[in-house]
LUMMARTOR-245029 format. One record per residue (C-alpha): residue number from 1; residue in one letter; x, y, z. Coordinates in steps of 0.2 Angstrom, whole numbers. Example, Ala and Ser with C-alpha at 12.3 -4.5 7.8 and 13.67 -1.06 7.14 Angstrom:
+------+------+-------+-------+-------+
: resi : resn :    c1 :    c2 :    c3 :
+------+------+-------+-------+-------+
:    1 :    A :    62 :   -22 :    39 :
:    2 :    S :    68 :    -5 :    36 :
+------+------+-------+-------+-------+
END
This chain:
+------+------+-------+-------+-------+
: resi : resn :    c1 :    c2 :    c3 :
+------+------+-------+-------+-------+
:    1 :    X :  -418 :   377 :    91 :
:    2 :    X :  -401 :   373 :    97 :
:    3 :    X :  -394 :   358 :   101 :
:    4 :    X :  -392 :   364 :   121 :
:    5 :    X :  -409 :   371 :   120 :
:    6 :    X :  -417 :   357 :   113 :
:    7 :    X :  -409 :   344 :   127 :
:    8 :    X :  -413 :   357 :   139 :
:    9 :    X :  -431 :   358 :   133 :
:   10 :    X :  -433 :   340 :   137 :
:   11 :    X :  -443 :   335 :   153 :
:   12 :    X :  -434 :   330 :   168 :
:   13 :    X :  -448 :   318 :   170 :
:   14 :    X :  -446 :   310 :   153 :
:   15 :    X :  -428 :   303 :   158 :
:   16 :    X :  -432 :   298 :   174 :
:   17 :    X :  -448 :   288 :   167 :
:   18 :    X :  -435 :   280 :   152 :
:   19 :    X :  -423 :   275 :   169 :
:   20 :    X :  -435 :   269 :   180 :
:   21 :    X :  -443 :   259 :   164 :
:   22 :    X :  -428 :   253 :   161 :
:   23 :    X :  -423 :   249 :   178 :
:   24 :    X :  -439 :   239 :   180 :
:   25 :    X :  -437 :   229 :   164 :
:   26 :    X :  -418 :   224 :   169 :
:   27 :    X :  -426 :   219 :   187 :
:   28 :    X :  -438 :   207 :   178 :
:   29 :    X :  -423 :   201 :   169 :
:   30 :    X :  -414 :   198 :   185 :
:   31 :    X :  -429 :   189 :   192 :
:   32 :    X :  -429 :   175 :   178 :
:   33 :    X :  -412 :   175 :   175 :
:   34 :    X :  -400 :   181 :   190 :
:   35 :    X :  -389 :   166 :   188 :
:   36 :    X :  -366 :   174 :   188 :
:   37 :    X :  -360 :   164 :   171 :
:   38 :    X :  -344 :   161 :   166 :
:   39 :    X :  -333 :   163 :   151 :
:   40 :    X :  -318 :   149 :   155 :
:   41 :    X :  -299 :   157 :   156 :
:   42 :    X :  -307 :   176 :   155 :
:   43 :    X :  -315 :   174 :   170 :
:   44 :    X :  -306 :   164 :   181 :
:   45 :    X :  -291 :   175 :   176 :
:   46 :    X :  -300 :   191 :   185 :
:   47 :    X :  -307 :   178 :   199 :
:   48 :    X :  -292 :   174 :   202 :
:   49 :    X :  -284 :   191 :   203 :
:   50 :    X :  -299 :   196 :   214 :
:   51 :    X :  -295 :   182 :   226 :
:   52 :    X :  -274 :   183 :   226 :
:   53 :    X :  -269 :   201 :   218 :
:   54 :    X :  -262 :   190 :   205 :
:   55 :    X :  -258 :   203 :   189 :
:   56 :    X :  -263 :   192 :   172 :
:   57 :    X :  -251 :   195 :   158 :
:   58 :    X :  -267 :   194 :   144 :
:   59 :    X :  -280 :   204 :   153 :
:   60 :    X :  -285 :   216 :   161 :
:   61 :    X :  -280 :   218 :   183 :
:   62 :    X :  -293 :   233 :   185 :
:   63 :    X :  -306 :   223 :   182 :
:   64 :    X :  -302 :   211 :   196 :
:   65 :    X :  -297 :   221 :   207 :
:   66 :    X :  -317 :   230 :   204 :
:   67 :    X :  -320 :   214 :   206 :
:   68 :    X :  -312 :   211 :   221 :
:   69 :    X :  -319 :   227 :   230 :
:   70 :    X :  -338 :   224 :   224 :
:   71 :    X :  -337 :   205 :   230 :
:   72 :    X :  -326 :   205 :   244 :
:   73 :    X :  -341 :   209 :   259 :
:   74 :    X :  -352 :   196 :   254 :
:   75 :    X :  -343 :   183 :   245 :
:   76 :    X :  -356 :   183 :   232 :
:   77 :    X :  -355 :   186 :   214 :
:   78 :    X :  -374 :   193 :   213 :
:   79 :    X :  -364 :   210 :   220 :
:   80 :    X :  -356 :   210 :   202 :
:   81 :    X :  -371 :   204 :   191 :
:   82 :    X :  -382 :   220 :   199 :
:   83 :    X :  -367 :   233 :   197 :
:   84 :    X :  -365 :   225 :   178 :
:   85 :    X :  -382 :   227 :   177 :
:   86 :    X :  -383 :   247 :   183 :
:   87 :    X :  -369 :   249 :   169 :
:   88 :    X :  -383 :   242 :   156 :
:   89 :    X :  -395 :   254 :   160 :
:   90 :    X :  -381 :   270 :   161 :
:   91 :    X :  -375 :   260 :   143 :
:   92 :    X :  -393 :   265 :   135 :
:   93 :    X :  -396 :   281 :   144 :
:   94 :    X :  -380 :   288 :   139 :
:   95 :    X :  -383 :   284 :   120 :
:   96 :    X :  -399 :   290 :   122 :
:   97 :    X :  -392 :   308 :   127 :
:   98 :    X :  -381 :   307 :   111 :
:   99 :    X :  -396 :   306 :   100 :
:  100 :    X :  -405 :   319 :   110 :
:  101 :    X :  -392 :   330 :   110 :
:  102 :    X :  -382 :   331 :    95 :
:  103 :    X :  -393 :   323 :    82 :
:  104 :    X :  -411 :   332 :    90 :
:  105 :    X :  -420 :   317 :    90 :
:  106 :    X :  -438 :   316 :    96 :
:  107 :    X :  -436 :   309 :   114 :
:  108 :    X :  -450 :   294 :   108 :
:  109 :    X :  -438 :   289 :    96 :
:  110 :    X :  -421 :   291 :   105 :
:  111 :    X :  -429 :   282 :   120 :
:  112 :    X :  -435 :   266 :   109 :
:  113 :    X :  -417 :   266 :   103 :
:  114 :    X :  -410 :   266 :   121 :
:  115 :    X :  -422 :   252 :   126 :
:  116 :    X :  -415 :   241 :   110 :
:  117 :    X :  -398 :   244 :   117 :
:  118 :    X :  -404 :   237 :   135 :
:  119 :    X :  -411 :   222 :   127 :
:  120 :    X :  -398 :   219 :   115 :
:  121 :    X :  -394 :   200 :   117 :
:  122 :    X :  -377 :   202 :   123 :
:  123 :    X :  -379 :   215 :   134 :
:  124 :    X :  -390 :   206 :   143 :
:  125 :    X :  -379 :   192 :   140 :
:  126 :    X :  -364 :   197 :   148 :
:  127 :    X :  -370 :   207 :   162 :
:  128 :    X :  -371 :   190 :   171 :
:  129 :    X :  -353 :   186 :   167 :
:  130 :    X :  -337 :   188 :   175 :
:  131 :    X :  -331 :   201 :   162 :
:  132 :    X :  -326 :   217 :   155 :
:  133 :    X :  -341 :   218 :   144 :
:  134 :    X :  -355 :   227 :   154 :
:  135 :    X :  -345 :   239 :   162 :
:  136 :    X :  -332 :   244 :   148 :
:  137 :    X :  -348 :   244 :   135 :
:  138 :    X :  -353 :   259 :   149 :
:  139 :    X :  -337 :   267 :   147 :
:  140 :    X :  -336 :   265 :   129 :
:  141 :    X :  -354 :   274 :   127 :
:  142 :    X :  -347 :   288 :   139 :
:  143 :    X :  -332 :   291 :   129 :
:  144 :    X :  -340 :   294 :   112 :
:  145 :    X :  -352 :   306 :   121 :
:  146 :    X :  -338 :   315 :   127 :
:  147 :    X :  -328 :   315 :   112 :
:  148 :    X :  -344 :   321 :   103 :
:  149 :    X :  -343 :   335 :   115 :
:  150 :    X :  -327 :   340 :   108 :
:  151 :    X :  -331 :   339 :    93 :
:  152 :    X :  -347 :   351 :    95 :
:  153 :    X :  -340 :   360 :   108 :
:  154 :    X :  -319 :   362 :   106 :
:  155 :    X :  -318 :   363 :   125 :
:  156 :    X :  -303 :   362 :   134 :
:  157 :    X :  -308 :   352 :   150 :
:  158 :    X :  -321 :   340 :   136 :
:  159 :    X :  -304 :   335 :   128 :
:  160 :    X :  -294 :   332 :   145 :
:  161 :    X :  -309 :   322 :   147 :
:  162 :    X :  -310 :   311 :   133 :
:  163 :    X :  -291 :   307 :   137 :
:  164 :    X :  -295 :   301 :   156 :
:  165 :    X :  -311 :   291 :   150 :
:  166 :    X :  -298 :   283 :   137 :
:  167 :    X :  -286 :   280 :   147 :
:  168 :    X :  -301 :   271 :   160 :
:  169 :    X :  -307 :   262 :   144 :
:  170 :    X :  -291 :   252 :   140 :
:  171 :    X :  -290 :   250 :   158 :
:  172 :    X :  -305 :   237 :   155 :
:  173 :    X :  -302 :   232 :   138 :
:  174 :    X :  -285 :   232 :   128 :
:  175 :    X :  -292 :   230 :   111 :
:  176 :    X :  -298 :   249 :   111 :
:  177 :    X :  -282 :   254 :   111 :
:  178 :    X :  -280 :   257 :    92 :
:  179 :    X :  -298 :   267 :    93 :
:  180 :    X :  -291 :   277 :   108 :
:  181 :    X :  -276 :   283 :    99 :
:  182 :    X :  -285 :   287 :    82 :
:  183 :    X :  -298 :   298 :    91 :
:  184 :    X :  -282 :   308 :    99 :
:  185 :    X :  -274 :   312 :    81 :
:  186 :    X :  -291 :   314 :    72 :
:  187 :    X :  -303 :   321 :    86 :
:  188 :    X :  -294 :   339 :    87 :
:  189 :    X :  -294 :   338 :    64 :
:  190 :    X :  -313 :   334 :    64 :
:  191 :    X :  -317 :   349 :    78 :
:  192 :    X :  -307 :   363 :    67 :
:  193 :    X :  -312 :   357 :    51 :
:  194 :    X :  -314 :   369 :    40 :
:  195 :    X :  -298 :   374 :    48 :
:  196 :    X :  -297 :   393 :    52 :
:  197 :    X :  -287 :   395 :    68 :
:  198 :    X :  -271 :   386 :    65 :
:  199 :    X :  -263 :   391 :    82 :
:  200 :    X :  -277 :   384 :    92 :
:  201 :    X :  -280 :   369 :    81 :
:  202 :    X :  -260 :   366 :    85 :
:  203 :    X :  -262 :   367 :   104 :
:  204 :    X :  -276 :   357 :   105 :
:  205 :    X :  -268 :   344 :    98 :
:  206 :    X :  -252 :   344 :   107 :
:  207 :    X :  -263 :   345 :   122 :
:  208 :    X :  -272 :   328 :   114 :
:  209 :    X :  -256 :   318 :   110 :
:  210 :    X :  -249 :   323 :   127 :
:  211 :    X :  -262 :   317 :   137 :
:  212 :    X :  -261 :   301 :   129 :
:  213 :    X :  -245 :   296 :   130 :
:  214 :    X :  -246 :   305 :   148 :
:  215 :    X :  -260 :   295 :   155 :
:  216 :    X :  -256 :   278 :   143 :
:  217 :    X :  -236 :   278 :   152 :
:  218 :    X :  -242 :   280 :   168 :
:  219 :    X :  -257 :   267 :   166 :
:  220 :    X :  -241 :   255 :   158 :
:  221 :    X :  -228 :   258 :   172 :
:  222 :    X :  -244 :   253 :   184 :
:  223 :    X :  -248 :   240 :   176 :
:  224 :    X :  -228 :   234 :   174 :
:  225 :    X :  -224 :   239 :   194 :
:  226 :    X :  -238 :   226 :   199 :
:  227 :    X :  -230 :   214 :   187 :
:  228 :    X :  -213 :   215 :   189 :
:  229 :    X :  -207 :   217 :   173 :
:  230 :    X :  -204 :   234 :   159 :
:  231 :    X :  -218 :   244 :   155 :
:  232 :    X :  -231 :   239 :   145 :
:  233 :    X :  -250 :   237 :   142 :
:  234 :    X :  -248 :   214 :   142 :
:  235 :    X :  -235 :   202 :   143 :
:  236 :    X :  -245 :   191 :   130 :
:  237 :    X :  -248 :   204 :   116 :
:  238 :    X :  -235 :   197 :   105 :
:  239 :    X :  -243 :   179 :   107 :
:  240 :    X :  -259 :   185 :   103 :
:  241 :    X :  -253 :   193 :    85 :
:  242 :    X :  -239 :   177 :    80 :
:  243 :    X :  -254 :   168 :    81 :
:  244 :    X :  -265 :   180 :    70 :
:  245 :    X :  -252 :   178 :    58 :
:  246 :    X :  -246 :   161 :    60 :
:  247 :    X :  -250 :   153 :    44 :
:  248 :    X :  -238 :   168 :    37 :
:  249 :    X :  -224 :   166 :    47 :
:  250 :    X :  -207 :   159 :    39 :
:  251 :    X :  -189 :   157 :    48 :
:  252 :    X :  -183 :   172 :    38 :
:  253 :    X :  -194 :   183 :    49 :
:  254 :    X :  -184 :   181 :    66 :
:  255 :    X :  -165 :   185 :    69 :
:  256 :    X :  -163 :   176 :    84 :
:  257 :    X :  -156 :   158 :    81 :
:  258 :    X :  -163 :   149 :    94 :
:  259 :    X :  -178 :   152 :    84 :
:  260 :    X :  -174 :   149 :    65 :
:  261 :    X :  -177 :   128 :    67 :
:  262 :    X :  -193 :   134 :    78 :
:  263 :    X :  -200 :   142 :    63 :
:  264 :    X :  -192 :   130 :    51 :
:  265 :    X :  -205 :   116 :    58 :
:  266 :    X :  -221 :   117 :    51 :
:  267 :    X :  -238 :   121 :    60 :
:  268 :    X :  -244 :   110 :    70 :
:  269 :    X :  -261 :   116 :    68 :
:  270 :    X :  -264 :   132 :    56 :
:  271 :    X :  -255 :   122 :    41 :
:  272 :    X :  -270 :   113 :    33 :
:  273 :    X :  -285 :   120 :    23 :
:  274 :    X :  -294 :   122 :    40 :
:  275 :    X :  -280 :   135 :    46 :
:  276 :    X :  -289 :   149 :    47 :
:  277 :    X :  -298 :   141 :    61 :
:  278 :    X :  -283 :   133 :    69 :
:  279 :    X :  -276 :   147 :    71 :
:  280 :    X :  -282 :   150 :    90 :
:  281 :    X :  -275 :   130 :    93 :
:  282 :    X :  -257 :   137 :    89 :
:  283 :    X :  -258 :   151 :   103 :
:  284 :    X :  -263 :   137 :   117 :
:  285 :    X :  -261 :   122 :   114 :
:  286 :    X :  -245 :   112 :   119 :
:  287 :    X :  -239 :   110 :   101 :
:  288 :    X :  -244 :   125 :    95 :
:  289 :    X :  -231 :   139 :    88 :
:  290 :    X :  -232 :   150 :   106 :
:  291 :    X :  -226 :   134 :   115 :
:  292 :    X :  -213 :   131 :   103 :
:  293 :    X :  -207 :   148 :   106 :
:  294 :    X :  -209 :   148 :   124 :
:  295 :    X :  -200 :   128 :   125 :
:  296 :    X :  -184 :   139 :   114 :
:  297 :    X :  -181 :   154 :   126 :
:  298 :    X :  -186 :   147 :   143 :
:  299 :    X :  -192 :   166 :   146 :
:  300 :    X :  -211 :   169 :   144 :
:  301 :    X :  -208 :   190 :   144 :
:  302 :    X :  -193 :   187 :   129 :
:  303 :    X :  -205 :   174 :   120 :
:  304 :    X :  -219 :   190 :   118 :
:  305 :    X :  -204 :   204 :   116 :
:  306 :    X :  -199 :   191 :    99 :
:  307 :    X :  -216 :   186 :    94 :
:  308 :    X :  -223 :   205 :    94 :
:  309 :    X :  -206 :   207 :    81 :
:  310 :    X :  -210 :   194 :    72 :
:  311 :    X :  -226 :   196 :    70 :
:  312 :    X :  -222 :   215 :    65 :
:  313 :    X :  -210 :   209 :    52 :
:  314 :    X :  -225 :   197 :    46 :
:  315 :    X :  -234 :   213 :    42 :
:  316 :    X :  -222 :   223 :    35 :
:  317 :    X :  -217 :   208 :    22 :
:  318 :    X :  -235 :   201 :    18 :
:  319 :    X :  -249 :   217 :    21 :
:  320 :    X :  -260 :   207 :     7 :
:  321 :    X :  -259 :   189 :    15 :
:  322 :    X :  -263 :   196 :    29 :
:  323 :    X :  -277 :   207 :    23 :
:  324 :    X :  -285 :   188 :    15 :
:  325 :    X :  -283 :   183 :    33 :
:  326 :    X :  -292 :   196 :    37 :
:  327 :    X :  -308 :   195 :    27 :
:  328 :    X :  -307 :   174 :    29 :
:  329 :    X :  -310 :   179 :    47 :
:  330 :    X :  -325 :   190 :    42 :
:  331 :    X :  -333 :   178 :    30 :
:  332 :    X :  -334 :   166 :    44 :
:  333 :    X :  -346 :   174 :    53 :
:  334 :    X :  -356 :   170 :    37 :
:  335 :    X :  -356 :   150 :    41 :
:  336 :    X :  -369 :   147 :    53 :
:  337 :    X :  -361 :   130 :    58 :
:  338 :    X :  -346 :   140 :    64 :
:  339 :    X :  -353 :   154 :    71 :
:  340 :    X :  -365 :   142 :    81 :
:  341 :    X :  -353 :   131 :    90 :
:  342 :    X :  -340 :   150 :    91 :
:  343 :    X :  -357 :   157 :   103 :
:  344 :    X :  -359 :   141 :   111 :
:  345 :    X :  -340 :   146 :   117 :
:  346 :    X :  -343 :   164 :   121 :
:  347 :    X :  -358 :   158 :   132 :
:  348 :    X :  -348 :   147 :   142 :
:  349 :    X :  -356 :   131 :   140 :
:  350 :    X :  -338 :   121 :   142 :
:  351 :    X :  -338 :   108 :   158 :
:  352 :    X :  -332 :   118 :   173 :
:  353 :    X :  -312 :   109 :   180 :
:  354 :    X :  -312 :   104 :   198 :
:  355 :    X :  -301 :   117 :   202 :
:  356 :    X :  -311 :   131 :   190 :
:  357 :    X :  -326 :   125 :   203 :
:  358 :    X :  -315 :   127 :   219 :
:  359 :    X :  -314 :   145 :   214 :
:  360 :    X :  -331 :   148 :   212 :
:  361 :    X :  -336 :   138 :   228 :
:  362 :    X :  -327 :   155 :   240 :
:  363 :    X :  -342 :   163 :   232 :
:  364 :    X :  -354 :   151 :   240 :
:  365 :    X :  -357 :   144 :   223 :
:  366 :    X :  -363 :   127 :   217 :
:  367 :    X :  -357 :   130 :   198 :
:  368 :    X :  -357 :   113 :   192 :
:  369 :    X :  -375 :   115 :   182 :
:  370 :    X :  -372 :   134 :   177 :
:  371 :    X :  -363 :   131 :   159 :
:  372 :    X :  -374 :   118 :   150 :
:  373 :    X :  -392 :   129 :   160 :
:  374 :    X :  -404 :   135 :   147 :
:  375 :    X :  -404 :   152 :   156 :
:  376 :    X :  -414 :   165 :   147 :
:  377 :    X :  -401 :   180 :   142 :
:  378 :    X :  -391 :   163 :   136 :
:  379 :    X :  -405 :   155 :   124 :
:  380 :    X :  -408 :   175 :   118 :
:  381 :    X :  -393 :   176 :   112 :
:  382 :    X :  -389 :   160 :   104 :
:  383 :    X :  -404 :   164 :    94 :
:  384 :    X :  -397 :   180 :    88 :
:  385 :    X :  -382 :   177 :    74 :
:  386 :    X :  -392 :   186 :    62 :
:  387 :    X :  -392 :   202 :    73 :
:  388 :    X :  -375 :   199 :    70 :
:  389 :    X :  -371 :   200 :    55 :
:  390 :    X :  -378 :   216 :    53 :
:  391 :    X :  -368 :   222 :    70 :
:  392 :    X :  -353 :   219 :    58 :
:  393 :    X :  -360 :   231 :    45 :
:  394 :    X :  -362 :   246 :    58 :
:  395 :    X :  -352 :   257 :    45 :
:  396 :    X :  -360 :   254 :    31 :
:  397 :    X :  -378 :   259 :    44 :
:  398 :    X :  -368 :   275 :    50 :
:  399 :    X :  -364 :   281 :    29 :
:  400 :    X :  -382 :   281 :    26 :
:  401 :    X :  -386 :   292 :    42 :
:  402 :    X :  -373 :   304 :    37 :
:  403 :    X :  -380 :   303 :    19 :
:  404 :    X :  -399 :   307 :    27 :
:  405 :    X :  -394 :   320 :    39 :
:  406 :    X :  -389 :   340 :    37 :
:  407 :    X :  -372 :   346 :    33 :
:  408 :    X :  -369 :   352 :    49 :
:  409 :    X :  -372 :   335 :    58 :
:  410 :    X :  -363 :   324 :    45 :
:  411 :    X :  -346 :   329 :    54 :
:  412 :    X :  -351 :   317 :    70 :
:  413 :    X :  -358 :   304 :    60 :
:  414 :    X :  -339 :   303 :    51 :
:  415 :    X :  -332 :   305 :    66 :
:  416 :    X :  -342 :   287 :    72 :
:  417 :    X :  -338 :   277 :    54 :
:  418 :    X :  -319 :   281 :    57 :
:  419 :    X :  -319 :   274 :    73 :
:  420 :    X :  -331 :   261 :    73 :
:  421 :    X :  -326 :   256 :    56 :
:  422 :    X :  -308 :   254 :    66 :
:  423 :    X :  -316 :   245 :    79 :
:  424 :    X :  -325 :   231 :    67 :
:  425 :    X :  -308 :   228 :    58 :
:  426 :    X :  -299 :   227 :    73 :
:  427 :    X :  -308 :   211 :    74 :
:  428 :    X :  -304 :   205 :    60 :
:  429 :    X :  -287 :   208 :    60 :
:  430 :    X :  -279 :   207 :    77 :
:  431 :    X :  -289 :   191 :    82 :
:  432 :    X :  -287 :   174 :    80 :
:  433 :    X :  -307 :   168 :    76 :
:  434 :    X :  -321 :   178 :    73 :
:  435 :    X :  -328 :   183 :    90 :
:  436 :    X :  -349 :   191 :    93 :
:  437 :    X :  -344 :   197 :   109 :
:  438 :    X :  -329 :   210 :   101 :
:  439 :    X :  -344 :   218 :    92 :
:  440 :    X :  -353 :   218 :   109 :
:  441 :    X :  -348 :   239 :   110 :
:  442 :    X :  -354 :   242 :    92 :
:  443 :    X :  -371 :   241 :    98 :
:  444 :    X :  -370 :   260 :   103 :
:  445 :    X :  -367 :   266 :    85 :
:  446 :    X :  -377 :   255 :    77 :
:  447 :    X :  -393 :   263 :    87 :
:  448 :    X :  -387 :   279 :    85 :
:  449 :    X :  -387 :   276 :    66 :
:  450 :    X :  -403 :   268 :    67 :
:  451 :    X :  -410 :   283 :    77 :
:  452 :    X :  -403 :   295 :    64 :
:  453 :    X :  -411 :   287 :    51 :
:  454 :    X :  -428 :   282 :    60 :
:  455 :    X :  -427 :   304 :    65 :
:  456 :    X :  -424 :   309 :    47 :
:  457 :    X :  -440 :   298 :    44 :
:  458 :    X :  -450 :   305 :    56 :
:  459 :    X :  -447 :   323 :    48 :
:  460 :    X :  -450 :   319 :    34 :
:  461 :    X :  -468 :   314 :    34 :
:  462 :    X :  -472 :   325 :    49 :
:  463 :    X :  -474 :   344 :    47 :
:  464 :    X :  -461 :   351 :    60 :
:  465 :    X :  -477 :   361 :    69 :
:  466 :    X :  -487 :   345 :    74 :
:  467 :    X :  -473 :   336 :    87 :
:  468 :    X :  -462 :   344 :   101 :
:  469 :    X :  -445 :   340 :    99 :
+------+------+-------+-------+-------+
END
């Protein structure tokens, strides 16, 4: 049976059983939990932006302006949770049609996986929150369909496709850049492979790269229009990666000579034994290296244009001391005393400002209680750092699907350990702490590799005659 036959030869009935059972379980949810949460700077920052227009130069407008259109009739951030909410269920529905469709997975088993991604304690998490994570996790799910797609497929309007769903990804979420461009270069390689048809391999491809720097200027002069300033995806990008690499930094890595005694001074924060913790301190805090830089050239867009070369310098000059900052980052999510005061973080519980609570009261909210309430989806997923830990490992789960699997289904699972495996380091490279809810949109292939396996299971201890597919 073909892979369209055997999605085809699914029930109608059986999907709109799995959504209405889903629908129904996040309903409950909502019931016991329905409270809007708060992740302090993120979420004031797109609160803000829906309320004044104002553009951040560190995060996404798109979402505030969603924001801003969802919210806008009834004051009332509940409008938000529900429409984050219906992005959960599409989030588990959508990897549930990847397992059906391009691995052939018994609906029973692809449905239990779409369930577990439902539940999944930061989905539920963050569905209550004011941010990205809900609704970008969606568009992350429908972009690896789609680039699945291609990959089965090699269809024209599937690759035009996976470039606009991109492009609409990094919209949300910045950090998916480096994934969005790898799955341009490697997505048309991976569909041609063995490669026969040189010619239409090379068209594609040109098509790929020219979408995406098409779609990714446009999106950059959009976002720089709005700001007033050049093109670019953020203003604070070069911030963000000085502070990755701050304990690296020396004076000989900057030619500006404002700078050279900037650098010259040590670290306020991320110079001690603890410094691969500080390093987040240096980025905001009045004394950290950002500040310094920022107190130098009185110019906040010149104080990213020079960290970003620093920072690029940094790199060039010490790959391997970065590399160890790299893999100190991941063996902190190791330490459960860390990790558990990191969570308490993503989960908001930090005392609400007066004027953080101002914002929240033009949504006829009383926020004082919400940080420090034992909500449900927030005692769930405090409990869950194990989960975690294995999250991290998706790769190494997506390698023994593609070692269980056929020959001719091992080229999707590669496709997934090359971009998740991107995705994970990512993390670890380009951030300044250890962070769960940057792992939140590897849920999806960790299911899928999951499901794989659990498939190849099945099979093997039932004879292919005595279940429907």
């Amino acid at each position: 049976m073909s892979t369209r036959a055997h999605l085809s030869s699914t029930p109608a009935s059986l999907w709109w059983a799995l959504a209405s059972f889903l629908g129904l379980a996040k309903l409950a949810v909502f019931v016991l939990d329905s409270n809007p949460q708060f992740v302090l700077g993120d979420s004031m920052s797109y609160l803000t932006t829906a309320m004044l227009g104002w553009i951040p130069p560190d995060r996404s407008f798109v979402y505030g302006f969603l924001v801003y259109n969802v919210t806008t009739r009834a004051r009332s951030l509940s409008s938000l949770v529900a429409v984050q909410t219906c992005a959960g269920i599409a989030t588990a529905l959508v990897t549930v049609l990847i397992l059906v469709r391009f691995f052939r997975a018994p609906f029973l088993i692809a449905a239990a996986m779409g369930v577990a991604v439902a539940i999944e304690p930061q989905q539920l998490l963050y569905e209550r929150f004011v941010m990205t994570e809900s609704l970008s996790t969606a568009v992350f799910a429908a972009f690896l369909f789609l680039a699945m797609e291609y990959l089965y497929s090699r269809k024209m309007w599937v690759l035009i496709a996976v470039q606009v769903a991109g492009v609409v990804l990094i919209a949300f979420r910045l950090t998916y850049v480096p994934l969005v461009a790898a799955t341009t270069l490697i997505g048309p390689f991976m569909a041609y492979l063995p490669v026969r048809n040189r010619v239409q391999l090379a068209v594609h491809l040109l098509i790929s790269v020219s979408l995406f720097a098409s779609l990714h200027t446009a999106y950059m002069h959009w976002n720089g229009y709005l700001s007033k300033l050049p093109a670019a995806y953020l203003y604070a990008d070069g911030s963000f990666l000085i502070a990755t690499v701050s304990p690296l930094v020396t004076p000989a890595d900057t030619d500006v000579p404002e700078l050279v005694p900037v650098l010259s001074r040590p670290l306020a924060y991320a110079s001690g034994p603890n410094q691969i913790i500080s390093r987040k301190a240096e980025l905001y805090l009045a004394e950290g290296l950002v500040a310094r830089l920022k107190e130098a050239l009185k110019d906040d867009y010149q104080v990213n244009v020079e960290a970003k070369r620093i920072a690029y310098r940094v790199i060039r000059r010490d790959p391997f001391g970065c590399i160890r900052l790299a893999v100190q980052t991941y063996l902190l999510f190791y330490s459960r005393e860390y990790m558990s005061e990191s969570m308490r973080q993503e989960a908001g519980m930090r005392e609400l400002e007066p004027g953080q609570l101002k914002i929240l009261s033009n949504y006829h909210l009383d926020a004082r209680g919400l940080p420090f309430m034992k909500s449900l989806t927030r005692q769930y997923y405090l409990a869950s750092w194990p989960f975690f830990l294995l999250l991290l490992h998706t790769p190494v789960a997506l390698l023994l699907a593609a070692a269980l699997v056929r020959p001719g289904k091992r080229r999707l699972l590669w496709f997934l350990v090359l971009i998740t495996g991107l995705q994970v380091a990512t993390v670890q490279m380009l951030e300044v702490e250890p962070s769960t809810r940057y792992l939140h949109p590897v849920t999806v292939p960790f299911v899928i590799a999951i499901g794989v396996c659990a498939t190849r299971l099945f099979r093997s201890h039932v004879p292919s005659g005595d279940y429907v597919e």
